[in-house]
C-alpha positions, -999 to 999 in steps of 0.1 A, spaced: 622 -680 435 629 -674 396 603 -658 380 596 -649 343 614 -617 330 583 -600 325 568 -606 364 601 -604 382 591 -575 404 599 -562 445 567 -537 437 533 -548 438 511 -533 402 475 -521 406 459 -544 387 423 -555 402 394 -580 393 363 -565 389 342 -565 420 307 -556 430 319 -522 447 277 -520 462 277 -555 473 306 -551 493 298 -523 512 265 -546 528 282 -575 530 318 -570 543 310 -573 581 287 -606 576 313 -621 554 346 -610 580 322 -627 607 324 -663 593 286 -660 592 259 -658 560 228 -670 575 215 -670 543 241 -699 532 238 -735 530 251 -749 564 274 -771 542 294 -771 510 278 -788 482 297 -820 466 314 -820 433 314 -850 408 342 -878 410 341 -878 380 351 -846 356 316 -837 334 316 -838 297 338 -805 292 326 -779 265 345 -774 235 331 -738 233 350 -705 242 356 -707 280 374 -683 301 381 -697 336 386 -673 362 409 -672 399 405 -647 420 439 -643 445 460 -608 453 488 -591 437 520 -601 436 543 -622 414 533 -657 417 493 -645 409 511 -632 373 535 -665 369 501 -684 372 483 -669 343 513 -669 321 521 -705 333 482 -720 328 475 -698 296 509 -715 280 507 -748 294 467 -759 299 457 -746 262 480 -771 251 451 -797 261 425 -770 264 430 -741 234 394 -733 237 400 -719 273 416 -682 287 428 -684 319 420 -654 339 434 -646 375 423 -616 390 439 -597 418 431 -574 447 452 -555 468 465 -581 499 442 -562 523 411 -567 503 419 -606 495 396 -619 521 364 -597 515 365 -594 479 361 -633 482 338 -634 504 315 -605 497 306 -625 466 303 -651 485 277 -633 508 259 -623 477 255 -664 459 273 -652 426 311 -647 419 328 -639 389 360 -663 395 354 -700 392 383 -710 412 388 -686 444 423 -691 457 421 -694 495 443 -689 525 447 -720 545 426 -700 573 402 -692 548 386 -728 543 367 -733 576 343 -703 563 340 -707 529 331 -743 536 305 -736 565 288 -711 547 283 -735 517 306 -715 492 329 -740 478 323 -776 463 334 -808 484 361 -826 460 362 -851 483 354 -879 457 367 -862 432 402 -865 451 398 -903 459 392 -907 421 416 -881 403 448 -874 427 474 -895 442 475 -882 475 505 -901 488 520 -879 464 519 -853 490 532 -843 522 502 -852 549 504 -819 562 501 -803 530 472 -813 516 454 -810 551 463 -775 551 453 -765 517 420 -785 518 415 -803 546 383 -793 570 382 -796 599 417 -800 602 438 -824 626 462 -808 647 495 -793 635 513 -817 612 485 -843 603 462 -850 582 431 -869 591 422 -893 563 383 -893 568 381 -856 568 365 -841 534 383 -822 512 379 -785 496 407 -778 478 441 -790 465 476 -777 471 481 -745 443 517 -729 461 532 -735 491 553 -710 511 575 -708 543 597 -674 559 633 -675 544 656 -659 568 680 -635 540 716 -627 562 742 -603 544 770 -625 539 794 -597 532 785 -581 566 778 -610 589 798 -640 578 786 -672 553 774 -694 583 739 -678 592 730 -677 623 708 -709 639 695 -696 672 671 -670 674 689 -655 702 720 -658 682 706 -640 657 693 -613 673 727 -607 690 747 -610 654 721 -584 639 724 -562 669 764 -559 664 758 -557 628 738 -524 632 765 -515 652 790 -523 634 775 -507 601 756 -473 607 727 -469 587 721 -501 581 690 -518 605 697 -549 623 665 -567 612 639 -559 587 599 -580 593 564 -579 591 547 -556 615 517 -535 594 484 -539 611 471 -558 582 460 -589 560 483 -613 583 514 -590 587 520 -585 625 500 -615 639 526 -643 614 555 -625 630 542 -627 665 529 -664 657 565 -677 642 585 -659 674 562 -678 695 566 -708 679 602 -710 683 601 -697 720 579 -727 729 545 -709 726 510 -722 716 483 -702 697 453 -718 714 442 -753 731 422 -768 699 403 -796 714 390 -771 736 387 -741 720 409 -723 742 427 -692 739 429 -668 770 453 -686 795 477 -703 766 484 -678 741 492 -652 770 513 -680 792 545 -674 800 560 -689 769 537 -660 749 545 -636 768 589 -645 766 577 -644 729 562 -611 731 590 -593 747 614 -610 727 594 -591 695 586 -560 710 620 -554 733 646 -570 718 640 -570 678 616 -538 674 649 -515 682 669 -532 653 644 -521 625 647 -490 611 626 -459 620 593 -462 600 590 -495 602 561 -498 618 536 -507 591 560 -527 569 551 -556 550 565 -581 522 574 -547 496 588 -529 523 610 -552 538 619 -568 501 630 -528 491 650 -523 524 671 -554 518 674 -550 477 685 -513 486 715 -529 514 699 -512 538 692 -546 563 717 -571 581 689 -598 587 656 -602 573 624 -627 565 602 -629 542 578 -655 525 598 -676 498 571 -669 469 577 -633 473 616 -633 471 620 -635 435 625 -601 429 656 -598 450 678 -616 427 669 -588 400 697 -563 392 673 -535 382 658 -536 415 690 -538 433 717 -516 448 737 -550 458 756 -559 422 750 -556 385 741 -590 380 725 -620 398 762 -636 407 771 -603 423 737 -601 444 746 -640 457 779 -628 466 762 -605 495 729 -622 499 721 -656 515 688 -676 526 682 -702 548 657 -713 569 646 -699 602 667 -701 634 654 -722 660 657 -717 697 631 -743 720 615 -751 690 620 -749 653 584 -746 640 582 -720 609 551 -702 598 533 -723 568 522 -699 541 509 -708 503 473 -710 492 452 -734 474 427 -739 450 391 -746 452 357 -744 434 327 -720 436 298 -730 443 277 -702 422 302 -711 390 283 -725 362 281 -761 357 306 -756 324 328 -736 346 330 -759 374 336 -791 352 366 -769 341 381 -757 372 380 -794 383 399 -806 351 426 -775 358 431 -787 390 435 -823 380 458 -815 348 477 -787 375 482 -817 403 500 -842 379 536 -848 382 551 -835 345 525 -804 356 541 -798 389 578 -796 377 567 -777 350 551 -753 375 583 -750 401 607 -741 369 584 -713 356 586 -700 394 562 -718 413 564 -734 445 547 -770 444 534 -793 472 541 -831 456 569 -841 474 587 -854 439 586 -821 424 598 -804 455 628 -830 452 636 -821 418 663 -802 403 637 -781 383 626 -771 418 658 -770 431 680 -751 408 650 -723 403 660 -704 434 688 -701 461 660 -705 483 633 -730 475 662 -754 489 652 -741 520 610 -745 511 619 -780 507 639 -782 539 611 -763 562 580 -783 551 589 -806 580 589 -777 605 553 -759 595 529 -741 620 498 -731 605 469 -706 626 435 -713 632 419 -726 607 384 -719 620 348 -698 603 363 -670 628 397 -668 615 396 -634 598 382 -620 632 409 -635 652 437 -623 628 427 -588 630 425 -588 667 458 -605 667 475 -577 638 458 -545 657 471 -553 687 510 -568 681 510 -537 658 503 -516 689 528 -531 707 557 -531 680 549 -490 674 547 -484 710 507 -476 719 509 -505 736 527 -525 766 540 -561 754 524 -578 780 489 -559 777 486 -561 743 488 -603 745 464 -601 773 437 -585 754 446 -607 721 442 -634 744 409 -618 758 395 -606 730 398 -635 703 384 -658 732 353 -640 733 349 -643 696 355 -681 702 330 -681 731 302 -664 710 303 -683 675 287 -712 667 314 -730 670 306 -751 638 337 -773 623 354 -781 655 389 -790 657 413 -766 639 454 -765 643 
């Protein structure tokens, strides 16, 4: 992905919203469980129709975590929406990754945020919305957005709850949110060391990186996600079992233990821990999207993946050890889309946006006119050629998508093939069960097959012992 000049980074900065530091030590481990029994036991609605909007001062305020696109998104808005809005700032906070989910939701806990428009994880929704944190738009999108605009799939991830299974979108279910990036794994391949032609079975390319570390010492055969954190080592584990044949969990029956840990999750295990753990290189153990962008803009990687939206930065010669200028770095690096092997299925990443429901009326009218003026066509070009990723299927078909980045082709191309996880109240309790214990297993505490088992074990008790409110999931 091209970003601009200014925001085209591998390295995260330490810039962070202003959060209420007391608040979050009391309310962190009621807001990881999913639960606020304080909360409304569903989200309140927003207008279909956009409120009169004030033509006084207004700064409107995102909260999301640092990295790239979370800067192209305030320089984008604050150009582009005070064309029609000059009165309003734009403001997006960030967080570190690891503190994305609680600095949401601790406000949340607490009735009062200061962002108006918290950007969500996919996995994210099923609690905001059953603790009564964020509006239903479900009117609001009926009246304002064209939804066959979209990709089913999409717009059920990003603001769909509960969802259908993998793939659909169920037309009745409300809506929380609207599509604000999209994101997939790229697989990046060394031309210059393994050939043009990437490789397009996961076995296959586990064997080409495995000659290719042979072949060139000091140079590691793959580079991933495996830090016990945010989603690092449990999206790795998920997109290898995906593409061995694998399931996460039995949704209609809220199943875990006994299909995660089959024998399909358990091929997928060892295939992680056995065969592509001893072509990293030595400290990789707690890597995530800097670490494995800096091993593979230093040339120090045959094979490597990463999420699209966080690529940018690979194409910039000050970062780089590969060439001088962005022609020489295409010369050595290419990206396509992830091998398949029984399946194809790639892991769906992006975010999207919704409303708080402890914004001020003002704010809320405007956070529902961003989103509308953000959704619209002209908008969502606009949006891909300053860096973005969009979800309308026209935008992702057009050139200023297209031509932005050697690999949003492959975005484009992998929408199609998406996996999401759970998207249940319990998700961030599953997903650190899930990142503790593949990280275990990747740095060595821990056998393959007993650290599935007690994913498998653990994340069904969690199941077992919530309220199970929502239902269905992935």
């Amino acid at each position: 992905m091209r970003y601009p000049k200014r925001i085209r980074r591998l390295s995260v900065p330490r810039r962070t919203a202003q959060l209420a530091t007391a608040a979050m030590l009391v309310a962190t481990t009621m807001a990881a469980c999913g639960q606020d029994d304080g909360a409304d036991s569903s989200a309140p609605k927003a207008p279909a129709t956009i409120p009169e909007l004030t033509k006084d001062p207004l700064t409107l305020s995102f909260i999301w975590f640092d990295w790239p696109p979370a800067h192209a998104l305030e320089d984008f808005a604050n150009a582009e929406y005070a064309k029609e809005r000059p009165n309003v700032t734009i403001k997006v906070n960030t967080v570190p990754n690891a503190n994305w989910h609680d600095a949401m939701f601790t406000q949340f806990a607490a009735h009062k945020t200061d962002f108006d428009i918290p950007i969500l994880d996919s996995q994210h929704i099923g609690e905001a919305v059953t603790n009564g944190n964020i509006l239903d738009i479900t009117d609001f999108v009926k009246k304002n957005i064209d939804v066959k605009a979209y990709n089913p799939y999409l717009l059920a991830a990003y603001g769909q709850f509960p969802q259908a299974e993998t793939g659909k979108r169920d037309e009745n279910a409300s809506m929380y949110g609207l599509p604000l990036l999209g994101d997939t794994w790229t697989m990046i391949y060394r031309k210059d060391l393994i050939g043009d032609k990437p490789p397009q079975t996961w076995d296959q390319m586990i064997s080409v990186a495995e000659k290719c570390q042979a072949d060139h010492p000091g140079v590691s055969g793959l580079a991933f996600h495996q830090a016990n954190g945010s989603d690092a080592a449990a999206v790795t584990y998920n997109t290898v079992n995906g593409v061995y044949g694998g399931n996460l969990w039995n949704a209609k029956e809220r199943k875990i233990e006994g299909v995660l840990n089959d024998a399909a999750g358990q091929e997928a295990m060892d295939v992680l821990v056995n065969k592509m753990k001893p072509l990293t290189a030595k400290g990789s153990g707690n890597w995530f999207i800097d670490e494995v962008n800096a091993t593979v803009a230093q040339g120090k990687a045959c094979i490597a993946f990463n999420w699209i939206a966080a690529s940018g930065g690979l194409l910039d010669p000050k970062q780089s050890t590969l060439g001088t200028t962005r022609e020489q770095i295409l010369d050595k690096l290419g990206f396509a889309t992830l091998p398949s092997q029984k399946t194809n299925l790639v892991p769906l990443g992006g975010m999207g946006m919704h409303v708080s429901a402890y914004s001020s009326k003002a704010n809320q009218a405007e956070a529902l006119n961003f989103i509308k003026w953000f959704e619209r066509a002209d908008i969502q070009k606009k949006w891909a050629a300053a860096g973005g990723v969009p979800s309308r299927t026209d935008a992702l078909a057009s050139p200023e998508f297209l031509d932005a980045g050697p690999f949003n082709q492959v975005y484009a191309d992998s929408v199609p093939r998406m996996r999401d996880m759970w998207n249940v109240p319990e998700y961030a309790r599953l997903v650190d069960i899930e990142n503790t214990n593949v990280n275990a297993a990747l740095n060595g505490a821990k056998e393959p097959e007993d650290a599935l088992d007690d994913i498998a074990k653990e994340q069904q008790g969690v199941l077992d012992s919530g309220s199970g409110k929502g239902g269905g999931g992935l």
